[in-house]
C-alpha positions in Angstrom: 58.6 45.5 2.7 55.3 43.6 3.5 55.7 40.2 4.2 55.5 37.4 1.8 52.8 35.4 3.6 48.7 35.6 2.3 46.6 38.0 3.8 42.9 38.6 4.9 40.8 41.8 6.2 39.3 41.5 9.6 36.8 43.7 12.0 38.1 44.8 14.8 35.6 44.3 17.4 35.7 44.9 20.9 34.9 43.1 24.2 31.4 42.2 25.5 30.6 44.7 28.1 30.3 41.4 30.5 33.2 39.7 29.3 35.5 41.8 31.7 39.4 42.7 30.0 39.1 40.3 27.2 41.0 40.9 24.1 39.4 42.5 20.9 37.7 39.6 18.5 38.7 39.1 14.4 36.1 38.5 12.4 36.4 38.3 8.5 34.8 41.0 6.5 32.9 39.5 3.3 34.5 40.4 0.7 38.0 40.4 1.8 38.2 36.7 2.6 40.1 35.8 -0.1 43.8 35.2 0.4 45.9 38.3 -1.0 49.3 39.8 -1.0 50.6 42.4 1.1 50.9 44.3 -0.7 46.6 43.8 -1.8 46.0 43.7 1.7 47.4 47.0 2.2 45.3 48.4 -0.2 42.3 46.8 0.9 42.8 48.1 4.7 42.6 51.7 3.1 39.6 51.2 1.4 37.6 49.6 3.7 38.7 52.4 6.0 37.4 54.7 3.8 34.1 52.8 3.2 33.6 51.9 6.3 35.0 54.8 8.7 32.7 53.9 11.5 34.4 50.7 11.9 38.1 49.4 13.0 39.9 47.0 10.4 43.3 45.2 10.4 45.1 43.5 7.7 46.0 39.6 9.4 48.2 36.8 7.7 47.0 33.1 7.2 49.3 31.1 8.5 50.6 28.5 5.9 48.8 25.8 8.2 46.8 23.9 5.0 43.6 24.8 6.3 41.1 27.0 4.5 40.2 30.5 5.7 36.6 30.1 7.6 34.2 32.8 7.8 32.9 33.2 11.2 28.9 34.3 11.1 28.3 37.6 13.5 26.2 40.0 14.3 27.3 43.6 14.9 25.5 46.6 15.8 22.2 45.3 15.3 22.6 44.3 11.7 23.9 47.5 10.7 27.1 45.9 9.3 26.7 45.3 5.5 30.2 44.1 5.4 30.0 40.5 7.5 29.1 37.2 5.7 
């Protein structure tokens, strides 16, 4: 059983190359910003994982905090990435 908490997709995306054993950044992937079940989230990992096989994706809660999901503004792979806001 998934969790009862809201959901968003994120891109996986890896370290700088000068930013030496740094964790992997989350960005949101347009499109799948909008707060959704598990059980929706679940669903929504596949596909984008299908559309998108080139790229890494993880389902992440929002934490019940009362602020709004903000969409962070990157650039990956020299624009190639139709999926970021």
């Amino acid at each position: 059983m998934i969790p009862r908490s809201e959901w968003v997709i994120q891109l996986v995306v890896g370290p700088r190359a000068d930013e030496r054993g740094s964790e992997p950044r989350y960005l949101p992937w347009a499109g799948y910003t909008r707060p959704m079940t598990g059980d929706q989230a679940m669903r929504a990992l596949r596909e984008c994982e299908l559309r998108w096989p080139e790229y890494e994706f993880r389902a992440h809660p929002i934490d019940d905090d009362g602020r709004p999901f903000a969409m962070v503004r990157a650039e990956i792979d020299g624009g190639r990435s139709t999926g970021l806001w």
